[in-house]
C-alpha positions as CSV (number, residue, x, y, z in Angstrom):
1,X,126.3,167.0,108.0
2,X,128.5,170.0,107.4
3,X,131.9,169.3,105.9
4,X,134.6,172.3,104.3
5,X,137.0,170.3,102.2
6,X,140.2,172.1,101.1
7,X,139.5,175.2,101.5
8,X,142.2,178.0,100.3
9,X,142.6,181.4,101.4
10,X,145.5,183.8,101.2
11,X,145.8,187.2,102.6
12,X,148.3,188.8,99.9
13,X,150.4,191.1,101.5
14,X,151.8,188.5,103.4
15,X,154.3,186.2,102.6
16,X,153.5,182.2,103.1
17,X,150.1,183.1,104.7
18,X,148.0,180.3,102.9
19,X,145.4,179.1,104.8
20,X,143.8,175.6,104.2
21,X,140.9,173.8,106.1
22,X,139.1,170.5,105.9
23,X,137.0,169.7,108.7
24,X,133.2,168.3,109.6
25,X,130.7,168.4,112.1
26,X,127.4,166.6,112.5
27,X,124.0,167.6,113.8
28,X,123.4,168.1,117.4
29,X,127.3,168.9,117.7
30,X,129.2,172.0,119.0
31,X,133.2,171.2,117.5
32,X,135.5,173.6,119.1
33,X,138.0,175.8,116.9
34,X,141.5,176.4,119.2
35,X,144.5,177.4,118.6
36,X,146.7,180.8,119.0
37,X,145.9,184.5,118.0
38,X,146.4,184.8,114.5
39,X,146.2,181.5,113.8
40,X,142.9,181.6,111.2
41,X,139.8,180.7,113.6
42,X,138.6,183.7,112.7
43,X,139.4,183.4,109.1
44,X,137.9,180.1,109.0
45,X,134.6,181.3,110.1
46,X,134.1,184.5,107.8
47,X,134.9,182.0,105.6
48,X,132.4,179.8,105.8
49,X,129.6,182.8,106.6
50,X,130.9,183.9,103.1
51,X,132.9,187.6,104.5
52,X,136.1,186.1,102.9
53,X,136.2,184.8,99.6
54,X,137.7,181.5,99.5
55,X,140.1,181.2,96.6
56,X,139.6,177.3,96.2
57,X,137.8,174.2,97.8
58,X,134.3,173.7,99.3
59,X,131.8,174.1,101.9
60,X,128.4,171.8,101.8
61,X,125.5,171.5,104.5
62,X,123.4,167.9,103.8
63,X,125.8,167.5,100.5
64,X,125.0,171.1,99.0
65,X,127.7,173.0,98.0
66,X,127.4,176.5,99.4
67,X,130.5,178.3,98.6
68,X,129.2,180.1,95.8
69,X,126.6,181.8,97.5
70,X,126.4,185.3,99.0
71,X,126.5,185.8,103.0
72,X,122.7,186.7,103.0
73,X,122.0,183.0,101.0
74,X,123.9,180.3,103.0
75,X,122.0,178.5,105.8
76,X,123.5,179.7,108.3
77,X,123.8,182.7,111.6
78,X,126.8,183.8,113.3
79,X,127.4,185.3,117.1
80,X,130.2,187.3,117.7
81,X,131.9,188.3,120.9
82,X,130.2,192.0,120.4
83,X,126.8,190.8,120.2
84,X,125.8,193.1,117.7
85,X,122.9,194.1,119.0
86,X,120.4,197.5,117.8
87,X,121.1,199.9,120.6
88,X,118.1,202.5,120.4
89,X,115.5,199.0,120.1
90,X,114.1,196.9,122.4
91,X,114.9,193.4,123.4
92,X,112.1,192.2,121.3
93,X,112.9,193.8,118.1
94,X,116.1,192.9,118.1
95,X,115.3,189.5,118.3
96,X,112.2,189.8,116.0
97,X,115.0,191.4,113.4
98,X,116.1,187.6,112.9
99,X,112.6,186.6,111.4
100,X,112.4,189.6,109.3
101,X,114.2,192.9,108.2
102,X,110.8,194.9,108.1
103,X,109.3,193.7,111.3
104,X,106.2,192.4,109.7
105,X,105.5,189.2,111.8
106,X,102.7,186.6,111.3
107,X,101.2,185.7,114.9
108,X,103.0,182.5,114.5
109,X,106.5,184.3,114.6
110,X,105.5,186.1,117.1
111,X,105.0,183.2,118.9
112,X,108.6,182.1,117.8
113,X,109.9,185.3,119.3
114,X,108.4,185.0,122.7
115,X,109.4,180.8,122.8
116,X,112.5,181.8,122.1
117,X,113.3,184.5,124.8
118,X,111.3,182.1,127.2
119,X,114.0,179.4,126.4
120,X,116.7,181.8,127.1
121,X,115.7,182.8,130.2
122,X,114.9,186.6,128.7
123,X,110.8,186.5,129.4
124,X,109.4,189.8,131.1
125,X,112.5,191.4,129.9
126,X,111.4,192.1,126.3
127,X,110.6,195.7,126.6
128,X,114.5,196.7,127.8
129,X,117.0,197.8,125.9
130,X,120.4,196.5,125.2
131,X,122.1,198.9,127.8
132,X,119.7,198.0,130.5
133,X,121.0,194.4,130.0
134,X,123.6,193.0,131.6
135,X,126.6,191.4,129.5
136,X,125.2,187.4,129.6
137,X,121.6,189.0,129.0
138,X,123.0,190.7,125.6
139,X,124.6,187.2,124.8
140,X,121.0,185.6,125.2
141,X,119.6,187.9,123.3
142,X,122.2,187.3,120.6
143,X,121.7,183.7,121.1
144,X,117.6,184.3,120.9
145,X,118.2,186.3,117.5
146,X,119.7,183.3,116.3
147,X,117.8,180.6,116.9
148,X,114.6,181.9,115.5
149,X,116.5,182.2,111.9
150,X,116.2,178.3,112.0
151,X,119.6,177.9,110.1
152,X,120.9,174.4,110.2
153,X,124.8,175.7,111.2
154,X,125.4,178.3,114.1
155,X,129.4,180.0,114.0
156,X,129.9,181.6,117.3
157,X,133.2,183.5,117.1
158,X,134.4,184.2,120.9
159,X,130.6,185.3,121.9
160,X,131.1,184.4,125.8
161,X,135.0,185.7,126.0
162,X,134.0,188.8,127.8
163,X,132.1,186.8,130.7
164,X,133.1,185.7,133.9
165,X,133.9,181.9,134.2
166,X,130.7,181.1,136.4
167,X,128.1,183.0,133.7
168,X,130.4,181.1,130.6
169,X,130.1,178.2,132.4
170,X,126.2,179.0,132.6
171,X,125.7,180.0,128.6
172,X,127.8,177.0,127.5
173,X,125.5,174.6,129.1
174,X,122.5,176.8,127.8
175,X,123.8,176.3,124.0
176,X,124.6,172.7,124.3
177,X,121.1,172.0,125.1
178,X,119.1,174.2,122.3
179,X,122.1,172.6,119.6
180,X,120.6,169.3,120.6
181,X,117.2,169.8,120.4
182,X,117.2,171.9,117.4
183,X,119.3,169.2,116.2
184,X,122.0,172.2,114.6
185,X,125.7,171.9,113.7
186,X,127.7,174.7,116.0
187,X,131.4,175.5,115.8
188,X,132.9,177.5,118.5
189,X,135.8,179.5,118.0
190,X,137.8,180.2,121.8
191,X,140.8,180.9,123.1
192,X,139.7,178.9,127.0
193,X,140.3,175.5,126.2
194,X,137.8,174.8,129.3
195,X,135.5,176.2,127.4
196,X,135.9,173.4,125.0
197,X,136.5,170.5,127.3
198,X,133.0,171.6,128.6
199,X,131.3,172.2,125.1
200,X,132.5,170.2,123.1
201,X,133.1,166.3,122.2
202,X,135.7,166.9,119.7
203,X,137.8,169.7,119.4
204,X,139.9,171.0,116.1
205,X,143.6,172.8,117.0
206,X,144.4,175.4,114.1
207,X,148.2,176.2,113.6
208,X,149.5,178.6,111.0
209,X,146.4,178.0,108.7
210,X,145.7,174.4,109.3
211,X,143.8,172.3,110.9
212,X,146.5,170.2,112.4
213,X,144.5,168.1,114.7
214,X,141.0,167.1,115.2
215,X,140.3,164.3,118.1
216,X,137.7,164.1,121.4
217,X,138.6,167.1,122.8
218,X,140.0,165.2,126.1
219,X,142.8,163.4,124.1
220,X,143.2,166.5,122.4
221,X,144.3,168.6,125.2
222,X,146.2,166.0,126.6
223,X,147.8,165.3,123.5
224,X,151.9,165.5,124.5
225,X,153.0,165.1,121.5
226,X,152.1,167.8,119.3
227,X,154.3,170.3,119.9
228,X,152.3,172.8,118.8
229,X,149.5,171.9,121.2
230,X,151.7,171.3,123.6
231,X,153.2,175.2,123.2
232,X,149.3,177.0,122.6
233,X,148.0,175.5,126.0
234,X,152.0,175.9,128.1
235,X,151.6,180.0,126.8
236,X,148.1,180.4,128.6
């Protein structure tokens, strides 16, 4: 189980711009994170990786508390939307990078490397580099680099937002299935709420810094009457 639990943050050069979240997810889940720009999605999830200092409250994985620990210590691997990917190295190495800084794999990770590029659809392709990719390859590859870090909790801030609906549709599917049989916590951060009806079984709405709804994601997007739900998904 992952569970935050009032957490507090406050960016000070702005007036009444306290943030606080409580929320919880469960293995084998991807939970959705809408709600409008500038709302804290993003906030919430350097958070949690440990980018932001939270001021107050906490964040456990299976009832540890991880809030004190640095980025590099929590059990856990983020995708962006910018896949973040080594430009001048192959597909291999950059997923290999995951495992280990220096590149100094045991046969047995190597293994993990190739299973996980085979899973992602990326086998035969491991030689290429990043800009002989196409924009959904990168996204596996990013996707690939995560998995093999076998972290229990996966943030994926925006990573399909710059993909047509058809290859979205394609990578959502593709990530619900390895969160399942890895058995990992995700928590996806969008601004499609299709994206979420398709994803995910419950959905949490962020306004102003709060998590001012959580609910099966259906309900939640039909809820009429939030206003503030109601005025995110009337502006798209």
């Amino acid at each position: 189980m992952f569970k935050i639990e009032q957490l507090s943050f406050s960016y000070h050069q702005q007036q009444n711009a306290e943030m606080l979240f409580d929320l919880d997810a469960k293995p084998g889940e991807i939970l959705s994170i809408i709600g409008p720009s500038g709302c804290g999605k993003s906030t919430l999830l350097n958070l949690i990786a440990g980018f932001l200092p939270a001021q107050s409250g906490h964040i456990s994985i299976d009832n540890e508390f991880i809030e004190n620990l640095s980025p590099a210590q929590r059990p856990l691997t983020m995708v962006f939307q910018q896949h973040n990917l080594f430009p001048h190295l192959d597909l291999y190495t950059n997923v290999a990078l995951g495992i280990n800084p220096s590149l100094k794999l045991s046969e047995e990770q190597k293994n993990e490397v190739s299973d996980a590029l085979k899973k992602l659809g990326l086998s035969g392709l491991e030689k290429r580099k990043p800009g002989q990719l196409s924009g959904g390859q990168r996204q596996r590859v990013a996707l690939a680099r995560a998995l093999v870090r076998h972290h229990k909790v996966l943030l994926l801030d925006e990573p399909f937002a710059a993909l047509g609906p058809a290859l979205r549709q394609e990578l959502i599917e593709l990530l619900k299935s390895l969160v399942q049989q890895k058995s990992m916590i995700a928590l996806l951060v969008s601004h499609q709420p299709d994206d979420a009806l398709q994803a995910s079984g419950r959905t949490a709405f962020i306004h102003q810094g709060r998590v001012c709804a959580i609910d099966e994601t259906a309900k939640l997007l039909n809820n009429t009457d939030n206003k503030d739900i109601r005025s995110y998904l009337g502006s798209l």
